[in-house]
N, C-alpha and C positions, 0 to 999 in steps of 0.2 A: 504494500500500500504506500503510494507517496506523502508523504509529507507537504504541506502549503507553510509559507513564512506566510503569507497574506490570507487571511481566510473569509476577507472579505472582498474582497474586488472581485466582480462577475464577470466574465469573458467579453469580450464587445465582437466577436467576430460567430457569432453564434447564425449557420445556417437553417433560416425559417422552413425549411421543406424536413419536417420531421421523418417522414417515408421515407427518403433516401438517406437517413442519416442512422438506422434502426439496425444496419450488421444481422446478426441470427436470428432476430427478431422480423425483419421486414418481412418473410413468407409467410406470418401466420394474422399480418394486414387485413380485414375482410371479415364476409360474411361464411357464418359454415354451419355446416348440418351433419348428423351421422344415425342413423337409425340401427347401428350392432353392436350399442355399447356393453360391456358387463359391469358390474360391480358384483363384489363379493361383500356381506357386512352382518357384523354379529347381532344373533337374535339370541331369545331364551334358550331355544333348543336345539341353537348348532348357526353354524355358518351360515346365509342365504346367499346366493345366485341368482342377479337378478339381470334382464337385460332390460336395456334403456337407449330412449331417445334424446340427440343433444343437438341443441343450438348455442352457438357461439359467435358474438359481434366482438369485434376488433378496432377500433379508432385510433389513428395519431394523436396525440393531445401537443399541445406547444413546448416548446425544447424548456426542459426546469432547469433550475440551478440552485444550487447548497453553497453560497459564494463563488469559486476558480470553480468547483463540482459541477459539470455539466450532463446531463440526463435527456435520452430520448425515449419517446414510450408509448405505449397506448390504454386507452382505458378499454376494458374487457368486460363484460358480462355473459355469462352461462344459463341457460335455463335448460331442465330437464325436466322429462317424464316419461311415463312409461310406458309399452305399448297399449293401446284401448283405452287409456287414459289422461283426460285435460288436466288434472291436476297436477302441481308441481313436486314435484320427486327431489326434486337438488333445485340451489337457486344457489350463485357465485357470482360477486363481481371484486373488481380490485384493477390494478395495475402492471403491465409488466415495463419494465423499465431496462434500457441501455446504457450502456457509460463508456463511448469508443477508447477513451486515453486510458483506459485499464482491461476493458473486456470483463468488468463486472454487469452478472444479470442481477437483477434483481426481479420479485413477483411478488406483489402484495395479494393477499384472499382474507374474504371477509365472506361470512355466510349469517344467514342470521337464526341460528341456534344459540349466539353467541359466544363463538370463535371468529378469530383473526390471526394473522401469521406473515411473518415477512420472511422467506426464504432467497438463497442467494445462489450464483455458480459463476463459474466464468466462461466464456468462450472467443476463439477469433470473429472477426465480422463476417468471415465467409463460412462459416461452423455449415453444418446441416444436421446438426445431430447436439443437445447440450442438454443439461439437468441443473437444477437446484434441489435445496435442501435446506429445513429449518430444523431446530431442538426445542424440547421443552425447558426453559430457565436460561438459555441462550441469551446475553443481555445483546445483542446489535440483533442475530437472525436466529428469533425465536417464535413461541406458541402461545397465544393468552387466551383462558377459557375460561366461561362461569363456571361457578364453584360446581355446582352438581353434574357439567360435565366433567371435571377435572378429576371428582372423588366415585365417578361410574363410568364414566368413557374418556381414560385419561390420555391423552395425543403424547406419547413421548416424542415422536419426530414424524417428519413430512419429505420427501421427498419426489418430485415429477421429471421422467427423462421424457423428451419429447425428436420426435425425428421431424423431419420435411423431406418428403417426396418429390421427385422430377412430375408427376404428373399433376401437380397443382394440390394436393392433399397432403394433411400431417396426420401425425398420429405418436399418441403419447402415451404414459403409464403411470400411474401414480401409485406409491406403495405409502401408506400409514400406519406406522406401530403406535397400535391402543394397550388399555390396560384395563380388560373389563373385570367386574370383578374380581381383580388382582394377578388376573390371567394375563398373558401376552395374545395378543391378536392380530394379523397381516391382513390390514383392510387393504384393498386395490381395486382400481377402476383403468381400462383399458379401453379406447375408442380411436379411430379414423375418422377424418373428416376431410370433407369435402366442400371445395367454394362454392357460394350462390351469391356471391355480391359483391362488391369494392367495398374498400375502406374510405369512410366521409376524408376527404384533406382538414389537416388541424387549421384553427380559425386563424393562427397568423400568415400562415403560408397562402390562405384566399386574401386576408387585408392585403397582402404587398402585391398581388398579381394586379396590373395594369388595367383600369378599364379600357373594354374595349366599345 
């Protein structure tokens, strides 16, 4: 990790076109769909095996900064359910975020059962293939739950590797060790997806475009 002597002076040379500036991030831009998801997840009476449907939006948001810190990213939203049914099964939004002068990922998730988690990894710009990972007590990239999930469905760690595909599809895994009643348990969710749409361009990248 570098070091800043100045840790406040903000970049001035910061490129408004967030999409092009995204590295292993920029293929998962867009809209996507997947209808073969699985999850596995603990019940009373044993493991459950469930498949599920997934939507996911993608947006550039405007280039951030933590002082010299500069970040590209997009804000994400998930929605799930399951076959024959409109109701919502999983609901996920958060951020994933780029950092090119380090090749730090970041991924914020937030669900509302009330958990949150900021997991990290790194990769090159031109990666096609990279993972993060948070802890529970982690004080930078960690796990924070309400109490009654923490003392019946305790998250010790999070991790999601995800690929991109040459045919315009990605496809990820997500592995979570719980602790159900005092048990160990390998929750995981596995899905492809598939583009149906563009990514909106972030709103400063449209302000500075010329009228025409």
């Amino acid at each position: 990790m570098r070091l800043h002597r100045d840790i406040f002076t903000e970049p001035s040379d910061v490129d408004p076109d967030t999409l092009a500036n995204l590295g292993p991030l920029r293929p998962l831009a867009g809209v996507w769909q997947a209808d073969k998801g699985i999850d596995v997840n603990p019940k009373a009476d044993g493991p459950q095996t469930k498949p599920f449907i997934e939507h996911i939006r993608m947006d550039p948001i405007d280039p951030q900064t933590n002082g010299p810190q500069l970040f590209y990213g997009m804000r994400y939203h998930i929605h799930i359910n399951t076959p024959g049914e409109a109701i919502t099964f999983h609901d996920q939004t958060g951020y994933w975020l780029w950092e090119p002068a380090t090749g730090l990922i970041l991924q914020t998730l937030a669900i509302p059962r009330g958990q949150s988690l900021l997991a990290a990894g790194r990769a090159d710009a031109d990666a096609r293939s990279f993972s993060v990972s948070a802890r529970r007590g982690d004080p930078t990239y960690g796990i924070t739950s309400t109490e009654f999930l923490d003392r019946n469905f305790r998250t010790e760690s999070y991790r999601i590797e995800i690929t991109c595909h040459d045919d315009d599809s990605w496809s990820y895994l997500t592995a979570t060790e719980l602790i159900v009643e005092g048990k160990p348990f390998d929750h995981h969710d596995s899905n492809r997806l598939r583009r149906t749409g563009a990514p909106a361009p972030n709103p400063l990248l449209l302000a500075r475009k010329p009228v025409s």
